[in-house]
Structure formats: C-alpha cells, structure tokens
TIFIDO-521048 format. One record per atom (N, C-alpha, C): x, y, z. Coordinates in steps of 0.1 Angstrom, whole numbers, plus 2048, in hexadecimal, padded with zeros to 3 digits. Layout:
# residues N
XYZ...
END
This chain:
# residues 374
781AFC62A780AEF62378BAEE619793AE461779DAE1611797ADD6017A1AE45FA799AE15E97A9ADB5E17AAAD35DD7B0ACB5D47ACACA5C97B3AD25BC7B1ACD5AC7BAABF5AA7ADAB85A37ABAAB59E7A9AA95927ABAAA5857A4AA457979DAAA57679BABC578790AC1576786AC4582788AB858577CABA591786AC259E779AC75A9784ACD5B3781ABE5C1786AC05CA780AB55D977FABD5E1775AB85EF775AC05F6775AB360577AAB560D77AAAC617770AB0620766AAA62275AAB262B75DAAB638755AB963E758AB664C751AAC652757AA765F753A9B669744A9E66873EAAD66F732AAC67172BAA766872CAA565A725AA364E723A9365172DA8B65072FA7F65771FA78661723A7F66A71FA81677712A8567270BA896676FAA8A6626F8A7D65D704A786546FFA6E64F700A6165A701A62662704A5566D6F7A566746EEA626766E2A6167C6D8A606716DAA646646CEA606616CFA506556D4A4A65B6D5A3E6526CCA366536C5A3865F6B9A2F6656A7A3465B6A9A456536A0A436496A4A3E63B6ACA3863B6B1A346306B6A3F6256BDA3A61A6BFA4160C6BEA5460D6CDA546106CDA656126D5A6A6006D0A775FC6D0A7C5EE6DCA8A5F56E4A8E5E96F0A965EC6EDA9F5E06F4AAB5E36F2AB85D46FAAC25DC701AC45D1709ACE5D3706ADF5CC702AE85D8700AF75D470AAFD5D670AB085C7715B105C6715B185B7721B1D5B4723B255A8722B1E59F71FB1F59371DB18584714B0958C714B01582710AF757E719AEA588715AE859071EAD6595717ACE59871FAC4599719AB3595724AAC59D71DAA15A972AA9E5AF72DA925A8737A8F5A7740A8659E73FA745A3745A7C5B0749A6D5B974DA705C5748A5F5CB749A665DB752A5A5E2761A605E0769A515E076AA4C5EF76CA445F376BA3A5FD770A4260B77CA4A606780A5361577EA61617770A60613765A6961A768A7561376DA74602770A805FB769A865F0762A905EE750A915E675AA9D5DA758A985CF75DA9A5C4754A9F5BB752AAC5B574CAB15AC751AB95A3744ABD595752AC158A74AAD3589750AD958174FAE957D755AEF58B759AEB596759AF65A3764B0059E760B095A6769B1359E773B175A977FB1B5AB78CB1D5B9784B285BE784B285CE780B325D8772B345D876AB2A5D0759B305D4756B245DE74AB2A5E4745B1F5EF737B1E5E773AB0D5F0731B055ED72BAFB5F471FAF75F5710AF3600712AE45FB710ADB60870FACF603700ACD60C6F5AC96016E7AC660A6E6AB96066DEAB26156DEAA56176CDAA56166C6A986146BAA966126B6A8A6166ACA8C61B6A2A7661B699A75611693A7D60A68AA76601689A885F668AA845EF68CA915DF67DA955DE675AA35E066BAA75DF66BAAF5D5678AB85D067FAC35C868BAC55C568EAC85BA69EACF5B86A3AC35AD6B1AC95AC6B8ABC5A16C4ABC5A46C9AB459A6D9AB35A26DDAA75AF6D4AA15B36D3A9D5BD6D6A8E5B96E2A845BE6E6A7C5C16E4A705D36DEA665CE6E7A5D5D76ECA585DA6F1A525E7700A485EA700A405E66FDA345DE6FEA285DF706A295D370CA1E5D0716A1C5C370FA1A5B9711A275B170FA225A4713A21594724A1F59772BA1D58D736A1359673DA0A593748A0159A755A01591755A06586763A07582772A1058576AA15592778A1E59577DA28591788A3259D78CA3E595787A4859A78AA59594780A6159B777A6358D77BA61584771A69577768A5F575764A5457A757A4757874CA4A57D747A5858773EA5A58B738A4D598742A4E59D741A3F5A873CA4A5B4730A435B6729A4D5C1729A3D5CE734A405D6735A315E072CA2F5E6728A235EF71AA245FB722A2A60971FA3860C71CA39615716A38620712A2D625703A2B62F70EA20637715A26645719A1D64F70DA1965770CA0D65F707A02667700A0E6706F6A126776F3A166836FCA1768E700A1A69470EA1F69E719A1C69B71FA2168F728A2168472FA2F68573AA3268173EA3F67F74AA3D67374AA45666754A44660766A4B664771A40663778A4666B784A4765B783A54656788A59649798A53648797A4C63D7A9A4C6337B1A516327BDA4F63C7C8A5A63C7D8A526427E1A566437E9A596447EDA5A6517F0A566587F3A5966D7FEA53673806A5667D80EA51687807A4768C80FA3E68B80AA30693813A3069F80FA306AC81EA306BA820A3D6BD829A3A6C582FA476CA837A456DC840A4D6DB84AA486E1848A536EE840A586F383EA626FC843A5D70C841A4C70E842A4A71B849A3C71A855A3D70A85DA3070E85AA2570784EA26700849A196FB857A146F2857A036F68649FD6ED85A9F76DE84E9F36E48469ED6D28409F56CD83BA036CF836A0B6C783CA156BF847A116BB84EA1E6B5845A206AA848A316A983BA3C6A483FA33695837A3368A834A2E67982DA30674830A3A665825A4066181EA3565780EA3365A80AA2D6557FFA2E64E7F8A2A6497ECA3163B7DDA2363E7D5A296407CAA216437BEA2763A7B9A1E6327ADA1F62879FA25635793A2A62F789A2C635780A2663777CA25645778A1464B76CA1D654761A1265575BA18661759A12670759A1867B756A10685751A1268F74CA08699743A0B6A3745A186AD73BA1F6AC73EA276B8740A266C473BA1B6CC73FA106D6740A036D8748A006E27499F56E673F9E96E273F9E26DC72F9DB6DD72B9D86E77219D66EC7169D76F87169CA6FB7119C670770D9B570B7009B57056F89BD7026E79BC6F66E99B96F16F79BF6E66F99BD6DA7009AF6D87069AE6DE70A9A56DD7039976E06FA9926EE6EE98E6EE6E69856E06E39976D46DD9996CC6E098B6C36EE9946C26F29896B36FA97D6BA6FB9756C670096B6CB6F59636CA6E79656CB6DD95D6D06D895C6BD6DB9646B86D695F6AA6E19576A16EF9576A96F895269F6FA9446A66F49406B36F49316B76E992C6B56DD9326AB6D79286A66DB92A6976E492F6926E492A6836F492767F6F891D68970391568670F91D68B70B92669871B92C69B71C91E6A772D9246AE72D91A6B773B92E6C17379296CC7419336D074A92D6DF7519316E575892E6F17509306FC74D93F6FB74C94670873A94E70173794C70B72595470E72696470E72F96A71173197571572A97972573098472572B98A72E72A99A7327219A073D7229AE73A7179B774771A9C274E7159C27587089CA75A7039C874A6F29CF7476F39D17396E79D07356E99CE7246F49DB71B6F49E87226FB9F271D7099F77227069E77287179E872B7219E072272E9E07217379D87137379CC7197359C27117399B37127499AC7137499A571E7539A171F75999472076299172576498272276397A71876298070A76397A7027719796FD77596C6F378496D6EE7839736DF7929726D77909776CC78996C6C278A95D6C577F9576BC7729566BB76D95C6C676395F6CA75A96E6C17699756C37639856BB7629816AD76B97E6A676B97D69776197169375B96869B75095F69874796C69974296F6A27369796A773798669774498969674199468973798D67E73F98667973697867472A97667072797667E71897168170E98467F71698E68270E99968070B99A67471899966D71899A65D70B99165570898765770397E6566F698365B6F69866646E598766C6E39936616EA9A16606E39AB6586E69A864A6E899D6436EA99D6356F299E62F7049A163770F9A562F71299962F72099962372A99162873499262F73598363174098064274B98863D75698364576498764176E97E64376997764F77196B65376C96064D77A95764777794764277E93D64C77E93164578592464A78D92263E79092E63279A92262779993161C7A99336147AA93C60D7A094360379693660078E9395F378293E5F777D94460677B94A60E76894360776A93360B75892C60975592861A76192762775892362B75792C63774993463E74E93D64575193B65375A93E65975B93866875193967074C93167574293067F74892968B75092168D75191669776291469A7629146A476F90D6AA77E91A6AC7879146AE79091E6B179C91F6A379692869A7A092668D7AC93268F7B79306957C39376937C393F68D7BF93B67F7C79416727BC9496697AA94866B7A294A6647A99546577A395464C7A795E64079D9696407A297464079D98164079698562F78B98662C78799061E78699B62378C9A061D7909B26237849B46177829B16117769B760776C9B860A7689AD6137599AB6147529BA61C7439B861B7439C462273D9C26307419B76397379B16457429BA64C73A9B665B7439BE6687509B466D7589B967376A9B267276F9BD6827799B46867829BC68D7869C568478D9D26927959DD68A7A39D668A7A99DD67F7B89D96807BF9DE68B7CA9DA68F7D19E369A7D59F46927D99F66887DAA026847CFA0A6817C4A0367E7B4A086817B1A1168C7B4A016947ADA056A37B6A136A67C1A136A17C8A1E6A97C5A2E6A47C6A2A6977C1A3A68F7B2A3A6937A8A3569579EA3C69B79BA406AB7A6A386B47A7A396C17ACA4D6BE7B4A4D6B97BBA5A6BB7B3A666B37A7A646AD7A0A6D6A87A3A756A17B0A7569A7B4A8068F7BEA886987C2A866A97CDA8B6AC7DBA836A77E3A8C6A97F7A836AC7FCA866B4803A7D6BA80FA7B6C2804A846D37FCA786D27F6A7F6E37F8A756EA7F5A716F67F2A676FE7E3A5D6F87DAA646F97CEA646FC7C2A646F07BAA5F6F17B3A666E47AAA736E27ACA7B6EF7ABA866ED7B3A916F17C1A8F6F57CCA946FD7D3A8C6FE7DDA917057E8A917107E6A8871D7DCA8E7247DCA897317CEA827387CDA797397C0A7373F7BBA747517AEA7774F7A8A7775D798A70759796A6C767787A5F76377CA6676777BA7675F772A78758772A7674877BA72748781A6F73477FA5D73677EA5373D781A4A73D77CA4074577BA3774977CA29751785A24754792A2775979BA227607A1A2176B7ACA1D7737AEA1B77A7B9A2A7807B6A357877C1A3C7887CBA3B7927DBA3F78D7E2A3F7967EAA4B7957ECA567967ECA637997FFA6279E801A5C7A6808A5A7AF81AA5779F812A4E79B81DA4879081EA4B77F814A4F77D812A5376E80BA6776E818A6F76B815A7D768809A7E764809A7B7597FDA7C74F7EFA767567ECA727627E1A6C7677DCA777707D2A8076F7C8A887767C1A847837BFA737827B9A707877AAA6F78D79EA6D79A7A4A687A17ADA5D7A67B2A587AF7B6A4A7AE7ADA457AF7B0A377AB7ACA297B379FA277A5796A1C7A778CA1A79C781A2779B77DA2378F776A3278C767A31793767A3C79F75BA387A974BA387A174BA3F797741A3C79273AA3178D744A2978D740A1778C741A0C794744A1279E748A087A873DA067AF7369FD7B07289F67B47299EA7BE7289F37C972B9EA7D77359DA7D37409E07CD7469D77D074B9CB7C873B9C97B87389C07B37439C47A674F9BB79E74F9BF79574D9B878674B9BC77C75A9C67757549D477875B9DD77B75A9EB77D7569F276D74F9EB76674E9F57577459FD754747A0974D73EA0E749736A0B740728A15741721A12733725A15728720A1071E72FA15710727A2470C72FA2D70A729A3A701728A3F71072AA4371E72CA48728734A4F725741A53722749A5E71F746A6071174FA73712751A79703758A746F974FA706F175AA6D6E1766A706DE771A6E6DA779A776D0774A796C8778A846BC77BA8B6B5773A816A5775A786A776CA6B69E762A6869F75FA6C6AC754A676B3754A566BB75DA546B775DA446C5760A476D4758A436D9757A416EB75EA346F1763A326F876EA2A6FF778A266F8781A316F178FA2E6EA797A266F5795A2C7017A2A2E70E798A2A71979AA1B71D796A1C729787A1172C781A08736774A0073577A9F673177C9EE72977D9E272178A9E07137929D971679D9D370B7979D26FE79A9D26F47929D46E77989CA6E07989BD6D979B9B86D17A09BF6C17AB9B86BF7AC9C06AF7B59AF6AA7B09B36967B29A96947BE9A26917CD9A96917D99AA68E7DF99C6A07E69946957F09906A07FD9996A48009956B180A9A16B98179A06AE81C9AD6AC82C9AC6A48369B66A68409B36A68449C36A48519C169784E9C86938479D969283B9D668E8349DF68F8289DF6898289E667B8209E667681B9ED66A81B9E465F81E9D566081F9CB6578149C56528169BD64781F9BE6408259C963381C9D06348219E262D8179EE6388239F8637817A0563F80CA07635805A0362E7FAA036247F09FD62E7EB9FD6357DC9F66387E19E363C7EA9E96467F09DC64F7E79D36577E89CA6537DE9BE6567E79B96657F39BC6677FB9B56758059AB6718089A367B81799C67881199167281F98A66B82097F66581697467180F96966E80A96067681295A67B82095F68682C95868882795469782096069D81F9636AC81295B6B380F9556BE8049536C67FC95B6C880296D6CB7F79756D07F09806C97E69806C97E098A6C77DC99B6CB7D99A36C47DA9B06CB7CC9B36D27CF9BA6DC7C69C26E47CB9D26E47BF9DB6E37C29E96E77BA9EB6F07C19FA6F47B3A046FD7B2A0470D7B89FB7107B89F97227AD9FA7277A99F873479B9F473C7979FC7497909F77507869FC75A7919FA76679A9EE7647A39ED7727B39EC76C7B69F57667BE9F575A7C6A057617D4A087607DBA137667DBA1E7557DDA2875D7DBA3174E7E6A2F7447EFA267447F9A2573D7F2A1F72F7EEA0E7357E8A077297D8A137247D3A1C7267CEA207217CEA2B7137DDA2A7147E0A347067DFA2F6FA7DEA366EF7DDA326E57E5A2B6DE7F0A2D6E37FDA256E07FFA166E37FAA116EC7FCA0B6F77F89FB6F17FD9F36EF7FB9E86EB7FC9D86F57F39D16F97F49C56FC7F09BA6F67F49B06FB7F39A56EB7F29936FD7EA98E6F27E79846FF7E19776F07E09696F67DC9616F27CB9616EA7C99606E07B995F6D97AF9586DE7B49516E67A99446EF7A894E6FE7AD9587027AA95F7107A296A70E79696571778996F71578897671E79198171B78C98C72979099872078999E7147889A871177B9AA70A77B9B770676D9B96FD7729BC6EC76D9C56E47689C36D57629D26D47629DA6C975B9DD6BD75E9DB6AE7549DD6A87549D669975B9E568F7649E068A75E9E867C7609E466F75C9EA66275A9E765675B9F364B7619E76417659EC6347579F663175DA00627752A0861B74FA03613
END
C-alpha cells in the first residue's frame, strides 16, 4: 500500500476490493469505517478520489481498515456521509461514499487518452487528468430503461424513440442522444437527485422535451449524466495503458460481442463471423445480455463490443478540450456527437478503446450507461 506524508497526516490509497464491499453493501444502508493499528488514529477525511486520510500513523506499520452496518461495539468509528463542507484535507470532510446500486467508483487520476498502435489519425495519445466519478457497471437494460421511460412520460418527459431491446436484460437500443440525457433526467428525478441537464444557463429549467442541441451541463449536481468522452475512456481501459483493449492487446468473442475477422485485423482471435452465441435463428440485433462477459479491472462489463455507448462530448479533434483537466469536449462548433465501444456487428477495430465514432444526436441506433458525480 502506497503511504504519502500530508500535513501530518499519512494517505493510503485502498485497494479496488475495498471499493468493491462498498458497492455491495449499499443496499443496507449507512456503512461506519475505523481504522486499526499502532498508537491512537482517527480518520481525517475521505476525499472524493477514493483517498482515506488519517492522523498519528506512524512510517512502515500496518494498518486494518474495518467496515460496518450498524455499531454494536468499539470507537473510533466514522461514517460516510459529509460532515464538514469547507474543504481541504485538515476539515475532517468525511465525503458520501454510497454509489447508486450497479455503480462502481472509477478513481481520480491522471491517464493516456488515444494511442497510436494501429494508425489512429484523431486519437493521438494526451495526457489527461479526470476527477472521481462513478459509473454504471453496465449497459443499461431495456427493464431499466422501461423503468424510468414509463415513469418519466407520465411526469412531463416527452422522448423520440420508445426504445428497444431483445429481453429485459438485454441493452436498449435505438435510442438517440436526446433521448439519453432526457432519460438521465428523469432517473435523477425519479430517485430524488438533481438533474444535470437544463434548457438555460441559470440551470431553472430542466430538460424534459424536445431536441435541445445545446442543453447546459451542472457538473455539480449530483443526478445521473452521460460519461464524458475522457471518462468513458479511462474507465473502458481499467487502469491499463497503451493496450488495445480493456483488458489487453488482443480480442477474441469470448472477451466480447463482436463481429470477428481474423483474416484482416492481427490482433482479432476470433471466431469469425457474428458471435454464435447470439445468433438466434436468424432474428436480429445479435446482443448480448449486459454483465455476460468478464469485467475489467474496474469492474465494467461491455467496455468493447454489444452496443455503441453514447458520451456527452461533441466530436472534436483534438480532444482533451477545453483544458486536459476534466474535458467536457469541443467547442459547440460541430453537428456530431461521440459514440464509444463498438458492437455486436461491429469489426474488432471499432472495438478498441481508442476508437472513436461520432454521428448525428437525432440517430438512434446506440445504447447508454449513466454515470455520476461524488
């Protein structure tokens, strides 16, 4: 474990698995934290990119981080919710850790955006810095989606397209991108947050209806939102660099839902042709159920492959604008919008992580997952 002197205090970057407790038990609510070890500690703060701060630690001892659901014994024991807002590490800001139910926190750092392995002319590699966001671990579902479509057209949504999807646990499709960022909306709304999307800078009125080009983003709010394109991509790649893939180098459709061609792309394992395990006499879209393949390293399932993913960034190049800081996308000069991730009848090329397509907001033939601010 990595230890950084701070102000006295030491840091300790805890591992994924730790993460990975708190994502399953969010459903009993309100989990309590304590730190065991040498002398006397007290954790400090638990800042936004998943960094647990405590004071007395002493260099080279180890130390126990125990998690809890309800306090029967002991002391020292903290929970997540915020309870200081002034910032800093010495304010004793203990953040809310508690992401959405199929959520995974995808940690604040620093990564290669692109990469030039097979030629790409718009991805040149840029190092870019992305705050700690959380996000779906799949695809959203046609249930899910269902869910909150049927509750957001009775309380004043309006949408294009109905969606569609070839069993409830499979990803929805055919939706466009004003479609997605209405439906975030309407989730945010159905569970209590706030939206993200408006119709006007002073961010009163929230979009619900019609086809707004330009909606205004509150990056503050804490409701569900498209990923950014530099989002989408640092969690596609799970904490690797410079691979193909989000778990390698080389893809084969036991890693995926795509289309192989063996014959034209090295790096494709194969078999050819659509991936037979979905091919159902004939009927398509050939997609899988979402969460059918292994995670990366983050834990998200369908980085590469099934369904086009909306992100909220119009197409630009370069990317990383308007600063490598937590790039929102290009200036609002362009028509198109970004898609990652490639599909079910999709060649292993567009399936890299790198791999960028960009198409009209009004064309409904991709899918969606959410994610959201801490």
């Amino acid at each position: 474990m990595k230890r950084i002197r701070l102000c006295r205090l030491y840091t300790i970057f805890i591992a994924f698995a730790f993460f990975g407790l708190i994502e399953k038990d969010v459903a009993q609510g309100t989990r309590f934290f304590r730190i065991l070890g040498p002398a006397a500690t007290t954790i400090a703060a638990f800042e936004p990119d998943g960094t647990l701060i405590w004071s007395n630690a002493q260099p080279g001892a180890t130390y126990t981080i125990q998690v809890a659901s309800s306090l029967f014994e002991g002391t020292n024991w903290v929970d997540y919710v915020r309870i200081a807002t002034t910032g800093g590490l010495n304010t004793n800001l203990i953040v809310a850790f508690n992401p959405s139910a199929g959520m995974v926190l995808i940690p604040a750092g620093t990564f290669t955006m692109g990469d030039t392995l097979d030629g790409e002319w718009d991805a040149v590699p840029t190092n870019i810095y992305v705050s700690g966001f959380f996000l779906d671990v799949n695809l959203v579902s046609y249930s899910k989606w269902q869910s909150v479509y049927n509750w957001a057209v009775t309380n004043g949504y309006n949408f294009d397209n109905a969606g569609s999807g070839v069993a409830p646990n499979y990803p929805v499709q055919l939706v466009n991108w004003y479609d997605v960022t209405k439906w975030c909306n309407a989730r945010s709304q159905q569970a209590g947050l706030t939206p993200v999307y408006y119709t006007d800078a002073g961010f009163s009125g929230v979009y619900t209806n019609g086809q707004d080009a330009y909606p205004y983003a509150n990056w503050a709010a804490n409701g569900y939102r498209l990923p950014t394109e530099a989002e989408w991509e640092k969690a596609a790649r799970g904490g690797l660099s410079g691979q193909r893939f989000p778990w390698g180098d080389t893809i084969s459709e036991s890693q995926a839902n795509y289309y192989g061609d063996t014959n034209d792309y090295s790096y494709d394992l194969g078999p050819n042709g659509y991936n037979t395990n979905f091919v159902r006499g004939g009927q398509f879209p050939y997609t899988s159920p979402v969460g059918y393949f292994a995670p990366n390293d983050y834990g998200l399932c369908d980085m590469a492959g099934n369904v086009y993913e909306w992100c909220w960034d119009w197409y630009g190049t370069p990317y990383g604008q308007p600063t490598p800081i937590n790039p929102t996308g290009a200036p609002p000069t362009s028509f198109l919008r970004v898609l990652r991730g490639g599909e079910y009848s999709g060649f292993a090329v567009v399936a890299r992580c790198a791999f960028r397509l960009n198409t009209e907001p009004q064309d409904a033939g991709a899918g969606f997952r959410c994610a959201k601010g801490l």
